[in-house]
C-alpha positions in Angstrom: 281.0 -105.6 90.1 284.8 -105.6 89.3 285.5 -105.6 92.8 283.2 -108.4 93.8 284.6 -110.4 91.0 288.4 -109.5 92.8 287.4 -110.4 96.3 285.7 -113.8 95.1 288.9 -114.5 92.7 291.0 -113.7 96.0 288.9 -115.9 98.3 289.4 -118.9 95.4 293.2 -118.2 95.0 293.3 -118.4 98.9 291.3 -121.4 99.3 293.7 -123.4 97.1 297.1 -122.3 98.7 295.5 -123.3 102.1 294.8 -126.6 101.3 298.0 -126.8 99.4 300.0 -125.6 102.3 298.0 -127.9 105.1 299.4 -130.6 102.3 302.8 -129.6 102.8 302.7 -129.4 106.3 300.4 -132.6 107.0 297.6 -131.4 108.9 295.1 -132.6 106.0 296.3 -135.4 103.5 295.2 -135.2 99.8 292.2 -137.7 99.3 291.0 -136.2 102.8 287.7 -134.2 101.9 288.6 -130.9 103.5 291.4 -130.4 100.9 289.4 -131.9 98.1 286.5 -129.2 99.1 289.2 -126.1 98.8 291.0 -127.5 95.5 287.5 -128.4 93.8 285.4 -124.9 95.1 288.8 -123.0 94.9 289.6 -123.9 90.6 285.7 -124.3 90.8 285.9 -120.1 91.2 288.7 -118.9 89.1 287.7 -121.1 86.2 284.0 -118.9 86.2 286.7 -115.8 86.8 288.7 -116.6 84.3 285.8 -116.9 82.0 284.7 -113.2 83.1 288.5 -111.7 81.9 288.4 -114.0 79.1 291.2 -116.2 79.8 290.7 -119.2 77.9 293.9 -121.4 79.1 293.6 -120.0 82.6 289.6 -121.6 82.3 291.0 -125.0 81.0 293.2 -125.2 84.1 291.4 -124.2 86.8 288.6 -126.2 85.0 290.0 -129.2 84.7 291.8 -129.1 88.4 287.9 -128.8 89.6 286.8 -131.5 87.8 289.5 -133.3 89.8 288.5 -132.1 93.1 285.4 -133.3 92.6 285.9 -136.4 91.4 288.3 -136.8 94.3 285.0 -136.0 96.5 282.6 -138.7 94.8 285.2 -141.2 95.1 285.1 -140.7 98.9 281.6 -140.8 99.1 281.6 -144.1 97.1 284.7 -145.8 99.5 282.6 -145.0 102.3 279.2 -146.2 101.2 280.8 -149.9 100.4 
């Protein structure tokens, strides 16, 4: 289960420096929804790992920069229903 729990940590970890670094670089933007999907999934899975070692300030960060992500997401949705 350890391992598991390292590979899906790893996979999180790498989803968020992707979208960070097509930031950087600007092949995606940040109110696009491919780097809204990495950054919210991405915290989305280190916050639940982060609850699993029981690191509490760890949780609250990747938690809130989720919450973010997502919001980021239904905001999109909303701009392009009106």
């Amino acid at each position: 289960m350890d391992v598991a729990w390292q590979v899906v940590s790893f996979l999180g970890m790498a989803a968020l420096l992707f979208a960070y670094l097509a930031n950087r670089r600007g092949t995606w933007t940040q109110d696009g929804p491919k780097y809204l999907w990495c950054n919210a999934l991405g915290a989305l899975v280190l916050a639940a790992y982060s609850v699993r070692i029981e690191q509490w300030v760890f949780f609250i960060l990747e938690g809130w920069w989720s919450v973010e992500g997502f919001r980021g997401l239904w905001a999109l949705r909303r701009a392009r229903a009106a």
